[in-house]
N, C-alpha and C positions, 0 to 999 in steps of 0.2 A: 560822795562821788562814786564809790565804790557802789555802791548799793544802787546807784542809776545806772551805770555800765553796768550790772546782773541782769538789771531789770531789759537793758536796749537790747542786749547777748542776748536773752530767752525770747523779744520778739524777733528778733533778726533770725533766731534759729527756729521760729512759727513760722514768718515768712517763705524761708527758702522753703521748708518742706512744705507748707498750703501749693506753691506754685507747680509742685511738680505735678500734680494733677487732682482730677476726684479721687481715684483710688487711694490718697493719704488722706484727704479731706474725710473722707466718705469715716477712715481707718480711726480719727479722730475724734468724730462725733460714736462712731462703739465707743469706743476709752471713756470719752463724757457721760455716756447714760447708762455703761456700766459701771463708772464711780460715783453717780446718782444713786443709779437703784443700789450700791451698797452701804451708801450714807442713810439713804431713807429705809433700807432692811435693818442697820443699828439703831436706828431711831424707832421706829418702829416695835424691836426686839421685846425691848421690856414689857409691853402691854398685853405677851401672852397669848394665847390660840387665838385665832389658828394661825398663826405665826410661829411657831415653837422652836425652829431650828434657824439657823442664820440663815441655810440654804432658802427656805421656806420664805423667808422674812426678805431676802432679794428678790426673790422669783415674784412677790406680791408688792413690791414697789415698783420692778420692770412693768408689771401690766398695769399698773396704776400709772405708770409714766408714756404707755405705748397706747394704752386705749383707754379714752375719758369712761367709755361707759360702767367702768369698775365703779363709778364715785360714790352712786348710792348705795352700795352695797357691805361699806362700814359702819360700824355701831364704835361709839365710845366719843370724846371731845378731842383727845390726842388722834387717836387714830385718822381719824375724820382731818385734822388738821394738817396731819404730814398728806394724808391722801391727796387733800386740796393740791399741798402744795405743787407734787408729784405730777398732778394732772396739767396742771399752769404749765410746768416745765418741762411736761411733755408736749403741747403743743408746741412753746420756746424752742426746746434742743431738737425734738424727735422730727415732728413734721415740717416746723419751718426750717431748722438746719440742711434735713435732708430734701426737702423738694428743692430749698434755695441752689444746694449742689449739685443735683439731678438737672435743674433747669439752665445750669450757668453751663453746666458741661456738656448739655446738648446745644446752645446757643452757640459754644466754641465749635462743635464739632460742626453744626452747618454752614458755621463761618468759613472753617477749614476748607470745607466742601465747595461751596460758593467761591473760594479763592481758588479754586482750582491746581491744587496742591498734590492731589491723590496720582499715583500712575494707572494711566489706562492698559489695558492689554486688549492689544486688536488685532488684526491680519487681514491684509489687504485692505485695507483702509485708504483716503483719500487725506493726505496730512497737508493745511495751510501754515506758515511759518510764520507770524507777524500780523500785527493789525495795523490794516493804513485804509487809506482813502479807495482801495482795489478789491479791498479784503469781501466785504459785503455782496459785491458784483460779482464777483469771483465764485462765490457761495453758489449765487444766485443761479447763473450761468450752469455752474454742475449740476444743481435741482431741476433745471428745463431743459437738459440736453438730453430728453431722455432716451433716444436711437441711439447716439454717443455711449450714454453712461450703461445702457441693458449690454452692447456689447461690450463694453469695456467692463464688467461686472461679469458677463460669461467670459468673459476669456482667464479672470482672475479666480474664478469660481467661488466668485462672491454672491451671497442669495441676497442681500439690501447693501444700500449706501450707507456708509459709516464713514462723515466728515469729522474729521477735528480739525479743532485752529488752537496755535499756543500763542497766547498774546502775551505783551508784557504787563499788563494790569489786565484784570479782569473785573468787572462791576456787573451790575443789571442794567445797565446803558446799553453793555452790547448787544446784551441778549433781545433786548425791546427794538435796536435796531436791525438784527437779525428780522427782528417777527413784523416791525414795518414795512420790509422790502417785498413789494408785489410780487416778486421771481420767488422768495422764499415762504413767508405767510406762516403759516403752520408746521410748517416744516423746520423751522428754528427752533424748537423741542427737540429733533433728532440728532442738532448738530451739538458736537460734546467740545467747551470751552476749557480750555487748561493756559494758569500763569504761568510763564518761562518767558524767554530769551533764544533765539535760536542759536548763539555763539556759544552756549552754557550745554556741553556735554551732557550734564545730566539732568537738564531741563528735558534735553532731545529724548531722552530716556522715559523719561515723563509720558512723552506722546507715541512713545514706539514706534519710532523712526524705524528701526531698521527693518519691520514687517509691513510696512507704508509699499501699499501697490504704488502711488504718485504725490511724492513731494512737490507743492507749490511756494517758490519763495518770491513774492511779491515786495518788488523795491519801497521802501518809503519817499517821501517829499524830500529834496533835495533845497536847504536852504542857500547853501554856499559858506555859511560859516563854520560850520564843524570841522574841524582837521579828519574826523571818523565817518566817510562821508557813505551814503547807503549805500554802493558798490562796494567798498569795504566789506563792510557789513556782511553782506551777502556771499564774497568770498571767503573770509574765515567761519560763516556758514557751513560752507561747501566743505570746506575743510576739515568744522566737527565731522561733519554727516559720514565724511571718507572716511576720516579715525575712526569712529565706532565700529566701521563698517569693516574694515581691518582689523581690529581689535574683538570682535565678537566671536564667537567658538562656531558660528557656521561662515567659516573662509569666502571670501567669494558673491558674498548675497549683501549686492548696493543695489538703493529701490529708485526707482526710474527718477529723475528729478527734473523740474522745470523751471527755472529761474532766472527775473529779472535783472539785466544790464543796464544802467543808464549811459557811461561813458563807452562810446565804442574800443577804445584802444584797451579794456578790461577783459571784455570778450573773453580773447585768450587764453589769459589768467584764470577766468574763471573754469576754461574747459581743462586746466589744469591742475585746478585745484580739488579735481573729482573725477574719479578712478569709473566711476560707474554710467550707465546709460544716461544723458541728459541731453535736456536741447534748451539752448539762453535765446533770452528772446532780449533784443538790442532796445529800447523803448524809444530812446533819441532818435534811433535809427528811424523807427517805422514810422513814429509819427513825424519826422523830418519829409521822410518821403510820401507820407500822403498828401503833407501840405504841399510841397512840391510838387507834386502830379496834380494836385487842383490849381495850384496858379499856371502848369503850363496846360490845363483841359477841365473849361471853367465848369461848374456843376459836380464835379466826378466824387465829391463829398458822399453827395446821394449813395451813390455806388457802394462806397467804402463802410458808407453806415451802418445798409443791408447788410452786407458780406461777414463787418465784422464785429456786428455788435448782435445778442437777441434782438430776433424779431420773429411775427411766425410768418414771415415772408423768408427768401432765401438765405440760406450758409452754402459753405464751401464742406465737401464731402468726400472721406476715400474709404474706396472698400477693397477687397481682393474680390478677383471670381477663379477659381483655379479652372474654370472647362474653358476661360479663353485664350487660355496659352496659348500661342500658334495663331490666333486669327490675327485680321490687321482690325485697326481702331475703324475704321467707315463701317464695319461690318457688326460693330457693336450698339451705335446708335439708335437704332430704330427700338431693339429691347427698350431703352429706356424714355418713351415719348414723355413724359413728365418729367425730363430731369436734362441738364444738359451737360453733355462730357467733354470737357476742354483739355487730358490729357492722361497723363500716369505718373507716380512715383514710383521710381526706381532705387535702388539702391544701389551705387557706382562705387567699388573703393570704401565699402564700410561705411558710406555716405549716403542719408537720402538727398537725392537727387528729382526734382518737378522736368519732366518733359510736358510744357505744355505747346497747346496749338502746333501739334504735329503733322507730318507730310500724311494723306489719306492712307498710305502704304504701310504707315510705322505701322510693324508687330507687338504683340504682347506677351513677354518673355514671361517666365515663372519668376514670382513673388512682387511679380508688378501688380501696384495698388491701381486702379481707378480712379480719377477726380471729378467730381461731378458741381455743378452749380446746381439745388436742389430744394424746395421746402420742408422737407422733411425727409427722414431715413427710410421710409414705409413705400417711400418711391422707387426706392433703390434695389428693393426684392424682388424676387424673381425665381424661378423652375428652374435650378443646374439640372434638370433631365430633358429642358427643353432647350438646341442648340441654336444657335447663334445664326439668322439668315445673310447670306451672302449678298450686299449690296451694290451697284456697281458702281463707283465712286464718280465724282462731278469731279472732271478736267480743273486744273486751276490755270487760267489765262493769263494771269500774271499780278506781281505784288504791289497794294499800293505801298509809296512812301508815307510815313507818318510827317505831317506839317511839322517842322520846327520851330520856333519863336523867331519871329523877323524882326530884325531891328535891335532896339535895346529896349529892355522890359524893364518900368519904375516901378516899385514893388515900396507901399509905404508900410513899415509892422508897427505898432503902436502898443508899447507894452513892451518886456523883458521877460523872457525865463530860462531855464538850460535847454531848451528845445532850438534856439535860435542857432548857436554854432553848428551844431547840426544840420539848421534848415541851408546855412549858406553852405556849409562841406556840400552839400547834395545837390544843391545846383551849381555847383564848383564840376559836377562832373559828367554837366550836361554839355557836349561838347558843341563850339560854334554857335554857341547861345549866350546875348550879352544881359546883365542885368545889373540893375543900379538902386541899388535899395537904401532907402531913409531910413533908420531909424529911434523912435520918439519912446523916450522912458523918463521914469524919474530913478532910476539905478545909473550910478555914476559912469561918467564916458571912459574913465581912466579903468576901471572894474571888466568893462565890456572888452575894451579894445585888449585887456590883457588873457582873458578869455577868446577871441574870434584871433590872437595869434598863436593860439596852439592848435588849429586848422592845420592840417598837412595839404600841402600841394592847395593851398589858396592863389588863384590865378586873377589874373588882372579883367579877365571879359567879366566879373564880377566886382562894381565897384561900391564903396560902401560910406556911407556920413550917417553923423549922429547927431539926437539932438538932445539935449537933458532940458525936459519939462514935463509937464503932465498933461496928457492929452485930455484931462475928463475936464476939461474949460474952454468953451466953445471959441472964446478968443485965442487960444492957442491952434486950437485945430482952422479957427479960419486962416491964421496968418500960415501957416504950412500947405494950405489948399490942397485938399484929400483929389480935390476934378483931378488936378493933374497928374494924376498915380494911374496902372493899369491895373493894380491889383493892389490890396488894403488888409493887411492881417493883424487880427488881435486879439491878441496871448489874453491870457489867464499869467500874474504872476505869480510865481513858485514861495516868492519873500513872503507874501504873506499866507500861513499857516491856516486859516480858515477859507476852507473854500469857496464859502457863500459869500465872504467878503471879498474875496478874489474876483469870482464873477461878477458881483452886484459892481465892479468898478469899469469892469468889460462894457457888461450892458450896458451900462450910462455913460461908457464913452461911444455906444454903436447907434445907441438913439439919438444923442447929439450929431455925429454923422452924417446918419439917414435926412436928419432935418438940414441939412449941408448939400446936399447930396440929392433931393427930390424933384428939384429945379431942371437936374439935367437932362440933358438927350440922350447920350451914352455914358451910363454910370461905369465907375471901375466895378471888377471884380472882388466883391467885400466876404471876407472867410473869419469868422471866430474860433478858435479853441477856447472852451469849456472846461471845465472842471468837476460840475455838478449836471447830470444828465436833466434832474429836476427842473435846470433854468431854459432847455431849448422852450418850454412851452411859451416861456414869457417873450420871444421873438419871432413865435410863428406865422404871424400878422403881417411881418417884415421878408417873409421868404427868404431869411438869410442863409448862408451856408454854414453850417456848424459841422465842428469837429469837437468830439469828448474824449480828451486822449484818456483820464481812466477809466473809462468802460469799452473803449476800444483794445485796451493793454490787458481789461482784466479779462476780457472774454477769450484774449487771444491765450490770454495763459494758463485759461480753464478749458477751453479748445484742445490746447498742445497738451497738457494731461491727458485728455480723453483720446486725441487724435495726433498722436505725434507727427504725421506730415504737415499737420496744420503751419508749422513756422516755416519748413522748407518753401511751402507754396507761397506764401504771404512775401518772404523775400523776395522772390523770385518775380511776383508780379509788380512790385513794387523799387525792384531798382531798373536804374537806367540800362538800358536795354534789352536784350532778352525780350519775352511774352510780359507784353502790358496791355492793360483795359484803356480805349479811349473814346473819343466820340468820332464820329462820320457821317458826312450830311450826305444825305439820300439822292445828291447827284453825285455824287463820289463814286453810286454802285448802279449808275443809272436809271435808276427808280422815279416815279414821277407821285404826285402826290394822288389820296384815293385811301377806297380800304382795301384791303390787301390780309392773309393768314400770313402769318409769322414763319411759317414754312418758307415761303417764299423768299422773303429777308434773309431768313439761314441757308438758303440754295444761292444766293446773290453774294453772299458773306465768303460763303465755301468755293466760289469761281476765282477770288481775290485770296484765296492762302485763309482766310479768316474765319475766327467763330463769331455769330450774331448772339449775343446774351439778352438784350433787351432795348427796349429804344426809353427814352427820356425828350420829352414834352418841356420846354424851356419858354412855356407861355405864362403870360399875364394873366389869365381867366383861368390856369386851372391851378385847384388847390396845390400845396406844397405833398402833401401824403398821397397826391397822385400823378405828381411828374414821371418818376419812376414807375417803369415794367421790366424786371428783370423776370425770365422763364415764363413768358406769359404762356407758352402751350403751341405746338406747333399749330393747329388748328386753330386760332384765335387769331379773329378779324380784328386788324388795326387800324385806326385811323391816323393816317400820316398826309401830314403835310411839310410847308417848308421851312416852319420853324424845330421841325421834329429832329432829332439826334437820334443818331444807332449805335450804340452801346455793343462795340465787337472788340475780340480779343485778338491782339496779333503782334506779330514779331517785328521786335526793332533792329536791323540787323548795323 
C-alpha cells in the first residue's frame, strides 16, 4: 500500500508541474536526454577511442541521440548496438517529445487567442459592449456611414476605424457572421473580437474602455423571466464604465457613451448611473411611437425605413457652419439644392435641443448644428468663402390643422411582446382620440394585464380586451374577423429566442390574413414588426408595411455614436406634438393633379407654415420600392395625382 501511494505522490507530482506550461515540459524532456546520453556515455565508455573520457563518451551519445545521421559512422557490435539504440530514442524522446510540446503549446496559445483573452491597447477606438441580435447591424451601419464616420474619425484624430466588440463567448460563428453581412463583407477582418462581460471591470479593461472615442451598449432580448433583466444589465454597466473612469490616474476622462433602454421609467437611472457624456436611446419608446404614428397616418412605415435604417436613399444629417451665425434659416436653403433643411440643433441648458420646421425668421446663433434630410454627406459641402444669398421669404397664410382620428379607432395586434405597453402608453397620450384595441396571444391574459397595469396615467378613451389563442389558425382569425379592425398589427414575439422562428410565426399568421382579407373593398390598415430584416423580401408581393425594430435600434444607435444629435431629433419627430412627418393630400395645399417640379410643392408647403420632404404614391400599379420620393430635387418633375400623398413636416401645436 505504501509503495502505491509513492508510486500515485510521484505522478500527482508530474502532473502538477507538466500543467504549468511548456517551459517545464520543454525543462524535462533536457533532464531525460541528458540522463540518456549519460547512461549510453557509461555504456559505451568501455569500448575505448575515440570515446576515452566520460565527457567525450556523453557528448558522442547526445549526437547519436540528436541526429540519426551519426549511425553509420560506428565500427565494433557493442558500439553499433548502444548507437542503434540512441538513435531509436532519439526520435522517441528528442523529436517526438519535443515537436509533441512545441505543437500542443502553440495549439493552446491560438486557442487563447481565438478566445479572445489578450488586452487590446487602442485609442479612440469604436467600443460595442454585448453580442445580440443589434450587434451585426450595428457593425454594419459604422462601416457605411462613411461622411458620419471620416468626420467623426477627424474630429478624434483618428487615421482608420478601429471597432471592437466584447462578447461573452466568442467562436468563429461570429466572425463568419460578421463577413456574411452585406454592410460589412470584408471588412470583418478589421473588426477585433474580445470574451468579457460588460458588468466585469476588468473585462472592460480587456477592451480599453476608457480611451474608447464611443461606447455602444446595445440591449439584449428581453424574455420576461429573468429577475436580471437587460436594463439592469446595462445599468450596472454604466456603473462599471463610471468606476473605472473615476478610478483611473487621468481624473476626469469618461468616453462618450451610447446606450440602450428598454423600460422607460430606467431612463433616469441610467443618466445617473454615469458621470460622463451619453445619450440612451429609449427602444420601447421609439418603436412604440412609430407604430403609433403609422396607425394614426397609414403608409408612414415608408418614411421611417428610409430615415432610419441604411439605405443609399436618405438619413437625417447635422452639420455646423460657423459663417452662418447671424443669418435667418430662408436665407440658407438655396446653398443646399440637394439637400433638405428642416431645422437646427441647439444646445439649451446643457441640452441638445431640435428646433425643427421653424418660423422663415428664426436666426442661427453660434454652435447651432444644421439638420438636413440628405443622401449623402458630399451634399452638405460647400465654400465657407462663398456667403450666404439673401432670399426673400414666402409670406405664410396660415396653418393647417393636422386630422385627428374621428371616432373610435379598432386596432386588432395579434401577437405579444414588451413593445406593446408601450404602444398603448403612446396612444394614451394622443389627446381627444378614442381607441379600442383586441388583443390575440397565446401569452397568458393574467401576465398581460399585469404588465399594461404599470402604465401611468392609462385613460379610459383607450379601451382594451384580450384574447388568449393563437392566431396562426385560420379558424381562429375567422372567428375574431380581422374586416372589422381599422388597423391590424403583428409583433414578432420576444418568448421565443430565435428570431427566424419568431418571424416565420408572423408571416404565416400575415399570409393567412391576406387570404381573409382579399375579398374586400376596404381592407384595414395591416403593419408587421419584424425581427430579421432578411424576411421583408419574403412579403414584398403583399405590399405590406413592415417595421424591423433591430435594425431600426441599431442604426439608430450607431447613428447616435457618430451623430449625437441623432436621438434628440428622432424624439422630437416622433412624439405627440411638437414637429412630426405626416401625409396631406394635394387639395389640402390646393394643387390639382398634373406634372409639376417639386419646387413648387415646397413653395405651396412653405405658404402653410410647412416643409414638403417628398410625396408617396399609395397606388396599386406601382412597385412597393417606388412609392416613396423623399428629396426628389427641387427641379424634378412629378407626376401627381389624386391618389398621391405629400410627405411634409409640421408642427402639432
Amino acid at each position: 500500500m505504501k509503495k502505491l501511494r509513492l508510486k500515485n505522490s510521484f505522478k500527482f507530482f508530474l502532473e502538477r508541474q507538466f500543467v504549468k506550461g511548456a517551459h517545464v515540459q520543454l525543462m524535462f524532456v533536457a533532464l531525460l536526454i541528458g540522463f540518456i546520453s549519460l547512461i549510453g556515455g557509461v555504456l559505451v565508455l568501455p569500448s575505448g577511442e575515440p570515446t576515452g573520457s566520460l565527457s567525450e563518451a556523453v557528448w558522442w551519445a547526445f549526437l547519436r541521440l540528436s541526429d540519426p545521421g551519426y549511425l553509420g559512422d560506428d565500427e565494433g557490435s557493442w558500439r553499433r548496438f548502444i548507437s542503434t539504440i540512441l538513435t531509436v530514442l532519439g526520435y522517441v524522446v528528442f523529436l517526438g517529445s519535443m515537436v509533441a510540446i512545441i505543437t500542443t503549446w502553440l495549439n493552446l496559445k491560438i486557442r487563447k487567442l481565438e478566445q479572445g483573452l489578450t488586452p487590446v491597447t487602442a485609442k479612440n477606438h469604436i467600443l460595442i459592449l454585448g453580442w445580440n441580435a443589434k450587434t451585426i447591424y450595428t457593425a454594419g451601419e459604422i462601416f457605411q456611414s462613411v461622411g458620419r464616420l471620416r468626420r467623426f474619425l477627424k474630429f478624434y484624430g483618428a487615421k482608420r476605424l478601429n471597432l471592437i466588440i466584447l462578447a461573452e463567448d466568442i467562436a468563429p460563428k461570429q466572425l463568419q457572421e460578421l463577413r456574411d453581412n452585406p454592410l460589412i463583407g470584408k471588412g470583418a477582418d478589421e473588426i477585433v473580437l474580445r470574451t468579457g462581460i460588460s458588468i466585469d471591470r476588468e473585462h472592460l479593461k480587456r477592451v480599453d474602455s476608457l480611451n474608447a472615442a464611443a461606447i455602444i451598449i446595445p440591449s439584449s432580448a428581453y424574455t420576461g423571466k429573468e429577475l436580471i433583466t437587460p436594463d439592469v444589465e446595462t445599468i450596472k454597466t454604466l456603473l462599471s464604465l463610471n468606476a473605472e473612469a473615476e478610478d483611473n490616474l487621468l481624473k476626469g476622462k469618461y468616453p462618450y457613451v451610447v446606450a440602450e433602454i428598454q423600460d422607460k421609467s430606467k431612463v433616469k437611472a441610467a443618466y445617473r448611473a454615469y458621470t460622463g457624456p451619453m445619450e440612451v436611446i429609449g427602444s420601447n419608446t421609439i418603436i412604440s411611437r412609430l407604430l403609433a404614428q403609422n396607425i394614426r397616418h397609414h403608409g408612414l412605415s415608408e418614411v421611417y425605413n428610409e430615415l432610419l435604417t441604411h439605405s443609399v436613399n436618405n438619413n437625417l444629417y447635422c452639420r455646423e457652419y460657423p459663417e452662418a451665425e447671424g443669418k435667418k434659416i430662408h436665407d440658407l436653403k438655396q446653398a443646399f439644392p440637394k439637400a433638405i433643411l428642416i431645422g437646427v440643433v441647439r444646445r439649451i441648458a446643457d441640452k441638445l435641443t431640435p428646433l425643427l420646421n421653424v418660423s422663415r425668421d428664426f436666426k442661427i446663433e453660434k454652435g447651432d448644428r444644421l439638420v438636413f434630410i440628405t443622401r449623402n454627406s458630399s451634399n452638405l459641402e460647400r465654400n465657407a468663402n462663398t456667403p450666404f444669398e439673401q432670399v426673400h421669404p414666402i409670406p405664410v397664410k396660415h396653418h393647417l390643422k393636422v386630422e385627428e382620428q374621428e371616432g373610435v379607432v379598432k386596432i386588432l395586434i395579434l401577437g405579444w411582446n414588451h413593445n406593446i405597453p408601450a404602444l398603448v402608453r403612446e396612444l394614451c397620450t394622443y389627446e381627444d382620440e378614442f381607441y379600442d384595441i383586441t388583443m390575440v396571444a397565446v401569452y397568458p391574459i393574467k401576465n398581460r394585464e399585469t404588465e399594461l397595469k404599470r402604465i401611468e396615467n392609462l385613460t379610459k378613451r383607450v379601451s382594451l380586451e384580450h384574447i388568449e389563442e393563437d392566431y396562426v389558425n385560420e379558424t381562429i382569425l375567422k372567428h375574431i374577423n380581422p374586416a372589422a379592425y381599422d388597423n391590424i398589427l403583428m409583433v414578432s414575439s420576444d418568448r421565443i429566442l430565435e428570431k427566424e422562428e419568431a418571424d416565420a410565426r408572423t408571416i404565416v399568421g400575415y399570409v393567412l390574413l391576406e387570404e381573409l382579407l382579399e375579398r374586400l373593398n376596404k381592407k384595414p390598415n395591416v403593419v408587421l414588426e419584424l425581427s430579421d430584416p432578411k424576411n421583408e423580401a419574403l412579403l414584398r408581393k403583399y405590399k405590406a408595411e413592415v417595421i424591423i425594430s433591430p435594425l431600426i435600434l441599431s442604426n439608430l444607435l450607431a447613428g447616435t455614436a457618430l451623430q449625437r444629435e441623432l436621438n434628440s431629433i428622432c424624439e422630437e419627430l416622433f412624439t405627440a406634438g411638437g414637429a412630426e412627418i405626416i401625409f396631406r393630400n394635394i387639395e389640402e395645399y390646393g394643387l390639382e393633379s398634373g406634372v409639376m417640379p417639386f419646387s413648387e410643392i415646397e413653395n405651396k408647403a412653405a405658404e402653410f407654415g410647412e416643409i414638403a420632404l417628398g410625396i408617396f404614391n399609395n397606388n396599386q400599379s406601382v412597385k412597393k420600392d417606388e412609392q416613396l420620393m423623399l428629396n426628389p430635387g427641387s427641379f424634378t418633375k412629378l407626376d401627381i395625382n389624386p391618389e398621391t400623398k405629400l410627405v411634409v413636416l409640421t408642427t402639432v401645436y
